[in-house]
C-alpha positions in Angstrom: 15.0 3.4 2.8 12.7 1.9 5.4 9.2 3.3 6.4 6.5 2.1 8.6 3.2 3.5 10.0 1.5 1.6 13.0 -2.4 2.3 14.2 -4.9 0.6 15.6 -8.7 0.1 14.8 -11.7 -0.7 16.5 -12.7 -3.8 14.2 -11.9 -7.3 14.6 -8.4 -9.1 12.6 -10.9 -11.4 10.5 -12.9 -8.0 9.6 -9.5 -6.2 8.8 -8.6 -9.0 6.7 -11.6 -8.9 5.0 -11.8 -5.5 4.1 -8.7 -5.0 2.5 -9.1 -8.5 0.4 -12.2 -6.0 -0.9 -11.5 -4.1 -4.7 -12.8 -0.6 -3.3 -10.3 -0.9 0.0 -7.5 -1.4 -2.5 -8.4 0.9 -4.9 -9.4 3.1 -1.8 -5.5 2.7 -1.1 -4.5 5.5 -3.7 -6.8 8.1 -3.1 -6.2 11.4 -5.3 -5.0 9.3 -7.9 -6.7 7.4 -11.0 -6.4 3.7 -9.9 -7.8 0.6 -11.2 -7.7 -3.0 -11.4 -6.2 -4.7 -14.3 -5.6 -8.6 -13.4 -7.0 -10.5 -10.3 -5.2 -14.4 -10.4 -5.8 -16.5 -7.5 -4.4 -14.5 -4.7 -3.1 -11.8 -6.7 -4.6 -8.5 -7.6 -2.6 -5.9 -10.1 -3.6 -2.6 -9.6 -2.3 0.3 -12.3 -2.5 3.6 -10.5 -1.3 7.0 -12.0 1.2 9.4 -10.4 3.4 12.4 -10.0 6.9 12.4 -9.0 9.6 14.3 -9.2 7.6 16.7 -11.8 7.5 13.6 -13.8 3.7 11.8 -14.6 3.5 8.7 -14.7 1.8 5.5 -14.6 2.8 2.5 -11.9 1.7 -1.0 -11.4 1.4 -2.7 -7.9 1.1 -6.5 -7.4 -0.7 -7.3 -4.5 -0.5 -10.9 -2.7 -2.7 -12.4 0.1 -1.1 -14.9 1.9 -2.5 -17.6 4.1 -2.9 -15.9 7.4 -4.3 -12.5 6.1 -1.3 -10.4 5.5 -0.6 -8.9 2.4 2.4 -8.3 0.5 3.1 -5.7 -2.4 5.5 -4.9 -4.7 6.0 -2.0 -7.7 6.7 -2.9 -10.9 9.5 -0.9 -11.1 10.2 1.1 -15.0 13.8 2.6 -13.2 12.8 5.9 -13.9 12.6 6.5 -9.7 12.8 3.6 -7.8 14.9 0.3 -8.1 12.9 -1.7 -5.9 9.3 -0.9 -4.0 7.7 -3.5 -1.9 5.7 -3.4 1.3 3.2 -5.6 3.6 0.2 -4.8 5.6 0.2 -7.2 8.6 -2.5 -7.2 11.2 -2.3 -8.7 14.6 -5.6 -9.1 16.7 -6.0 -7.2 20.0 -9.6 -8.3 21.5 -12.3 -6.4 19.3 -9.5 -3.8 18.2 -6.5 -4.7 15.7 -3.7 -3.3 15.3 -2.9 -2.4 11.6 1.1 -1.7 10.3 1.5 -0.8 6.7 5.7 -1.1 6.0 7.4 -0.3 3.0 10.9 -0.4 1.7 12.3 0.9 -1.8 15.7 1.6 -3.2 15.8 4.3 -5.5 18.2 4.6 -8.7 21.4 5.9 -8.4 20.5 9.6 -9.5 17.6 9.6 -7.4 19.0 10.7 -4.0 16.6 9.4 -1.1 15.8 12.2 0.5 14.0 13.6 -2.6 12.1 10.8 -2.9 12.0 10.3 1.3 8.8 12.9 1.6 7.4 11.9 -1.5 6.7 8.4 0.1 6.0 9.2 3.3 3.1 11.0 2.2 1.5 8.1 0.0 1.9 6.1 3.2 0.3 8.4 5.6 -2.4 8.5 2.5 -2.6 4.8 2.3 -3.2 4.4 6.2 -5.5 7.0 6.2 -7.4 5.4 3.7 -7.2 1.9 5.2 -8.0 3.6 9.0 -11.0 5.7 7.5 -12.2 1.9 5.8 -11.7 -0.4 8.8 -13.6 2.0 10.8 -16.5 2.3 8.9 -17.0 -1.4 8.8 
């Protein structure tokens, strides 16, 4: 399963970039949800974050990378309880003073876990997430 959310906002790439290398935009990432960061190594942050899924709580760790250019890639440490594999990026490409911002991710859930229960699930912590990220570029 393969989502994506595109948007653009009125900030430069370099200030994009900045602000989501920032602890309280990636914490800020996970709103309605207890989140905090437990290991920053070099350009790596680990954030654990607490959720509900499937009627299930639960507690799930996120590795987030900063490459070279500004994008970052992130994964879920995945227990197997819901999903296989979780990873994403948030890539931004420069457009004058605006940027355009897309946040993708792509996950393979268990075998007993058919997609499209998990489908809207996901699709609302990414339209979270962007809004969050949107709401922060903005205000810088």
């Amino acid at each position: 399963m393969r989502l994506e959310k595109l948007f653009d906002v009125r900030c430069s790439r370099e200030a994009a970039v900045s602000a989501l290398a920032s602890e309280e935009t990636l914490l800020g990432l996970f709103p309605d949800t207890k989140t905090e960061i437990v290991a920053r190594r070099d350009e790596r942050v680990t954030l654990r974050s607490s959720y509900r899924a499937l009627g299930q709580d639960g507690t799930a760790t996120f590795h987030f990378e900063f490459e070279p250019g500004g994008d970052v890639r992130f994964e879920k440490v995945c227990d197997g309880r819901v999903w296989r594999q979780l990873a994403g990026r948030v890539c931004f490409e420069g457009r004058g003073a605006r940027t355009r911002v897309r946040i993708e991710m792509e996950g393979r859930t268990r075998p007993l876990v058919p997609e499209i229960a998990i489908r809207g699930p996901l699709r609302d912590q990414l339209e979270k997430m962007a809004s969050a990220l949107r709401e922060r570029l903005e205000s810088r």
